[in-house]
KEGU-176063 format. One record per residue (C-alpha): residue number from 0; residue in three letters; x, y, z. Coordinates in steps of 0.2 Angstrom, whole numbers, plus 2048, in hexadecimal, padded with zeros to 3 digits. Example, Ala and Ser with C-alpha at 12.3 -4.5 7.8 and 13.67 -1.06 7.14 Angstrom:
2
<pos: 0	code: ALA	xx: 83E	yy: 7EA	zz: 827>
<pos: 1	code: SER	xx: 844	yy: 7FB	zz: 824>
end
This chain:
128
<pos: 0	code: UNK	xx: 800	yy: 800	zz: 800>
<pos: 1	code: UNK	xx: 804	yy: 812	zz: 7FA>
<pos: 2	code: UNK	xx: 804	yy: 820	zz: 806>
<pos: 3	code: UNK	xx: 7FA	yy: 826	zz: 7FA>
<pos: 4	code: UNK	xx: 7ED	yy: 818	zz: 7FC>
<pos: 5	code: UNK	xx: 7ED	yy: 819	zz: 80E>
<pos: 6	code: UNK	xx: 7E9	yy: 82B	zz: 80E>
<pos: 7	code: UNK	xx: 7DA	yy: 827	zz: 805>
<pos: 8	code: UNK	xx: 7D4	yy: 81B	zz: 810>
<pos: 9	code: UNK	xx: 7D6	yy: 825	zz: 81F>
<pos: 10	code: UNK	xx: 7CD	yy: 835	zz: 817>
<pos: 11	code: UNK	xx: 7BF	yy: 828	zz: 813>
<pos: 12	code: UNK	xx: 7BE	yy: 824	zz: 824>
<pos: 13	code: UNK	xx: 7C2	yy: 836	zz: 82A>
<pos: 14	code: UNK	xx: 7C9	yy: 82C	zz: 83A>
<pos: 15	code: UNK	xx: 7DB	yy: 824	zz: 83E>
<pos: 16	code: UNK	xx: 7DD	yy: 816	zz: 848>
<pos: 17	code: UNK	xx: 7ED	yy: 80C	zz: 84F>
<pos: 18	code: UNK	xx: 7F0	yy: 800	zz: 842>
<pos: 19	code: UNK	xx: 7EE	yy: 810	zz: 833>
<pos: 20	code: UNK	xx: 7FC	yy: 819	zz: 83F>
<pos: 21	code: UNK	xx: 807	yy: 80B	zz: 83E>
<pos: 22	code: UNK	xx: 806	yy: 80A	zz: 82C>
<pos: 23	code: UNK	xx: 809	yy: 81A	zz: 828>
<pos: 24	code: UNK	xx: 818	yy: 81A	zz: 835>
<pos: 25	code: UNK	xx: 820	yy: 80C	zz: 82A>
<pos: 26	code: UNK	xx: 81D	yy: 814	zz: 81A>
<pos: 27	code: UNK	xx: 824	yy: 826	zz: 81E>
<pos: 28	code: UNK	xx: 832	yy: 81F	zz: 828>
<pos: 29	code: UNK	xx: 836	yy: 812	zz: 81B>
<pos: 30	code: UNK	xx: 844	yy: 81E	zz: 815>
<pos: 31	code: UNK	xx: 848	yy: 824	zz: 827>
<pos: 32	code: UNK	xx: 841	yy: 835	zz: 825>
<pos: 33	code: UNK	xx: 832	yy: 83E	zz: 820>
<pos: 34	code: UNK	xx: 831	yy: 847	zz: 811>
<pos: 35	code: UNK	xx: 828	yy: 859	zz: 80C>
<pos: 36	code: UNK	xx: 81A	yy: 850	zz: 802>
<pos: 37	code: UNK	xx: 816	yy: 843	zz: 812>
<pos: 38	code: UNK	xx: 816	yy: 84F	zz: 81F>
<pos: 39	code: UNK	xx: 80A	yy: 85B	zz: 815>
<pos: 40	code: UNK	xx: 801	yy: 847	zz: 815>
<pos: 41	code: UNK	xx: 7FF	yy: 849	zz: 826>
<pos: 42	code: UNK	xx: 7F7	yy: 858	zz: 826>
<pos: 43	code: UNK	xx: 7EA	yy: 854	zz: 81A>
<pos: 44	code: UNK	xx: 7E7	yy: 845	zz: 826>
<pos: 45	code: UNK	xx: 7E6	yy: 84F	zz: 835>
<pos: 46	code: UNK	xx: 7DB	yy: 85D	zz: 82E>
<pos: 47	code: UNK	xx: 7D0	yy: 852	zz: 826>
<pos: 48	code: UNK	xx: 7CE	yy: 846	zz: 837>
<pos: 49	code: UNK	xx: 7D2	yy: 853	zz: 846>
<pos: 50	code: UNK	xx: 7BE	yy: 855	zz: 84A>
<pos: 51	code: UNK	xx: 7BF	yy: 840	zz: 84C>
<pos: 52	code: UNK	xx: 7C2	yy: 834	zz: 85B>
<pos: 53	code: UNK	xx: 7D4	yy: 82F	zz: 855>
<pos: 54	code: UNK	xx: 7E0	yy: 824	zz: 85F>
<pos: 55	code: UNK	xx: 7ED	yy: 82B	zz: 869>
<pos: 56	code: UNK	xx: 7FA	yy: 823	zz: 85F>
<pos: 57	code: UNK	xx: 7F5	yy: 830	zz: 852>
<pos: 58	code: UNK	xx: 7F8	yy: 83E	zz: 85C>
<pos: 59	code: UNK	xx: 80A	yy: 839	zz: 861>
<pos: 60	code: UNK	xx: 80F	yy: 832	zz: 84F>
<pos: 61	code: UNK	xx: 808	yy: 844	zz: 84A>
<pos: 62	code: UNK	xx: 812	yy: 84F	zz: 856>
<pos: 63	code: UNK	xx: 825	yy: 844	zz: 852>
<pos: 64	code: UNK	xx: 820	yy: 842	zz: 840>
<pos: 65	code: UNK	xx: 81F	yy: 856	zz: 83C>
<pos: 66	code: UNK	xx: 82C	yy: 85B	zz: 84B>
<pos: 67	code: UNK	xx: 838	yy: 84B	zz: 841>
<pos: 68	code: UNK	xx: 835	yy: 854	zz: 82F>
<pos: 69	code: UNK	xx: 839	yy: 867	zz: 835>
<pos: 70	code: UNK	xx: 847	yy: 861	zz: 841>
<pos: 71	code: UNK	xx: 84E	yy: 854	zz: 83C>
<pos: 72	code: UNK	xx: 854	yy: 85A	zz: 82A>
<pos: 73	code: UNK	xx: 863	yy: 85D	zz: 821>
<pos: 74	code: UNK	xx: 863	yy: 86F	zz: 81E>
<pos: 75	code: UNK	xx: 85F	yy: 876	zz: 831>
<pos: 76	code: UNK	xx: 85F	yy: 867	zz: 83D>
<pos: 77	code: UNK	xx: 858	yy: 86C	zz: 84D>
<pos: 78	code: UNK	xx: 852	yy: 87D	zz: 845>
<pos: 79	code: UNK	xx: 841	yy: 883	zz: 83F>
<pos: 80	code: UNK	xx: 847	yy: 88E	zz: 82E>
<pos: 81	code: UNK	xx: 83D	yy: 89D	zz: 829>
<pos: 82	code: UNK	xx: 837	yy: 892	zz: 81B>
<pos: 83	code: UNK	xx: 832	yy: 883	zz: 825>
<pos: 84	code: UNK	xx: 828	yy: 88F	zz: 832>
<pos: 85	code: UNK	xx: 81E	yy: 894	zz: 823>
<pos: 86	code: UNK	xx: 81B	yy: 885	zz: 81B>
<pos: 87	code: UNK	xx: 816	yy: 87E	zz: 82E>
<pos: 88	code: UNK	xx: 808	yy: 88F	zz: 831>
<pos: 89	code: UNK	xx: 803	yy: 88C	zz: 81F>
<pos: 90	code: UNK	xx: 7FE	yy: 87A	zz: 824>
<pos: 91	code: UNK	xx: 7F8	yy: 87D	zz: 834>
<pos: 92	code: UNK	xx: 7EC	yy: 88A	zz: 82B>
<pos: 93	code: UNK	xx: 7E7	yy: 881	zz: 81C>
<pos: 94	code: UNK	xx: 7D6	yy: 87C	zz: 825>
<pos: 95	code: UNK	xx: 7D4	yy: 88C	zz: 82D>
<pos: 96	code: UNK	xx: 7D6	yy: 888	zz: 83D>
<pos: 97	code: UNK	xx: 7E4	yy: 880	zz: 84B>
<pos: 98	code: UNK	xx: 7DC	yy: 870	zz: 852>
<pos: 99	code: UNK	xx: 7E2	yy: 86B	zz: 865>
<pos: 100	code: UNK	xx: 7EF	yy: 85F	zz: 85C>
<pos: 101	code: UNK	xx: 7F8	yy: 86F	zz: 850>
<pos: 102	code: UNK	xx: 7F9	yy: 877	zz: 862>
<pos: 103	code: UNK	xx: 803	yy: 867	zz: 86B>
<pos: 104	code: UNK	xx: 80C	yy: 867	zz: 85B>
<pos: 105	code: UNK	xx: 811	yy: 87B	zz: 85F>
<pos: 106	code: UNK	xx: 817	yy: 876	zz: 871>
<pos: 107	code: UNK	xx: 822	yy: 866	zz: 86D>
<pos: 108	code: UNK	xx: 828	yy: 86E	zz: 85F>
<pos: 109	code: UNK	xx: 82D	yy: 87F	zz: 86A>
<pos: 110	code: UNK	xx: 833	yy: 873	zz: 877>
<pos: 111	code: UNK	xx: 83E	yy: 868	zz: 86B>
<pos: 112	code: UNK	xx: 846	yy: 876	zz: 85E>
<pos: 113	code: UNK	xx: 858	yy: 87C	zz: 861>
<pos: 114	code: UNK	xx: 84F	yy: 88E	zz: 858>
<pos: 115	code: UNK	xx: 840	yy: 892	zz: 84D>
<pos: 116	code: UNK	xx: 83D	yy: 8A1	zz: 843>
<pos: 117	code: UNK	xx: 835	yy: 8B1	zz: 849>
<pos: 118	code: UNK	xx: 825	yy: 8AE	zz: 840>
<pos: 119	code: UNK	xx: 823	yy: 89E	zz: 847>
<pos: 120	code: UNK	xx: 825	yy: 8A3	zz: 85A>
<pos: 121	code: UNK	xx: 817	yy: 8B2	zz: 857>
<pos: 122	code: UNK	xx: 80C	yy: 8A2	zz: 84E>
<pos: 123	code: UNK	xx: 80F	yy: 898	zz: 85F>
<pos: 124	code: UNK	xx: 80D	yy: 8A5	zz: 869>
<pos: 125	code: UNK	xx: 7FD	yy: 8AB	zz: 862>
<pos: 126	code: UNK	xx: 7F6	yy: 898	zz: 863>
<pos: 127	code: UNK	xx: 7FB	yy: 893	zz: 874>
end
């Protein structure tokens, strides 16, 4: 299975349980890092399910997945670029609003970068 077609099946659903996190833990980790295009995946996912009863597995897979794909890069390990800050408050705000989960997102992210860009400390602060 594609993450592709796993997407799909979770957005049918419009809910994500244990054994969808574990698969999508195995297919974005396959290469040992999440990529642009599977963390903007993750959103879709969350934005589409955040009004659902998900499990808690989601939640955590959630939080490390987007803190691993804005931290744990090549270009600013430990940092939060200009760049990345936009594309993360572009994200948060694609469905026009920040869902409990974006805000514990905001906190482990502010907790576990080394720096993050001005715009994204006013975004965090503004969302607490």
């Amino acid at each position: 299975m594609t993450i592709s077609e796993l997407y799909q099946e979770i957005i049918e659903d419009r809910k994500v349980d244990s054994e969808e996190v574990a698969q999508l833990k195995a297919l974005i980790y396959e290469d040992g890092k999440i990529d642009k295009e599977e963390a903007e995946i993750l959103f879709k996912i969350n934005n589409a399910c955040s009004d659902n009863e998900n499990c808690p597995e989601w939640d955590v897979f959630f939080v490390n997945a987007i803190c691993d794909f804005l931290l744990k890069d090549e270009e600013s390990p430990g940092v939060v670029d200009e760049i990345e800050a936009e594309w993360l408050i572009n994200s948060i705000g694609s469905d026009g609003k920040v869902d409990g989960l974006e805000k514990q997102l905001l906190t482990e992210l502010s907790s576990r970068a080394k720096s993050m860009a001005e715009n994204l400390k006013l975004f965090v602060s503004e969302n607490e």
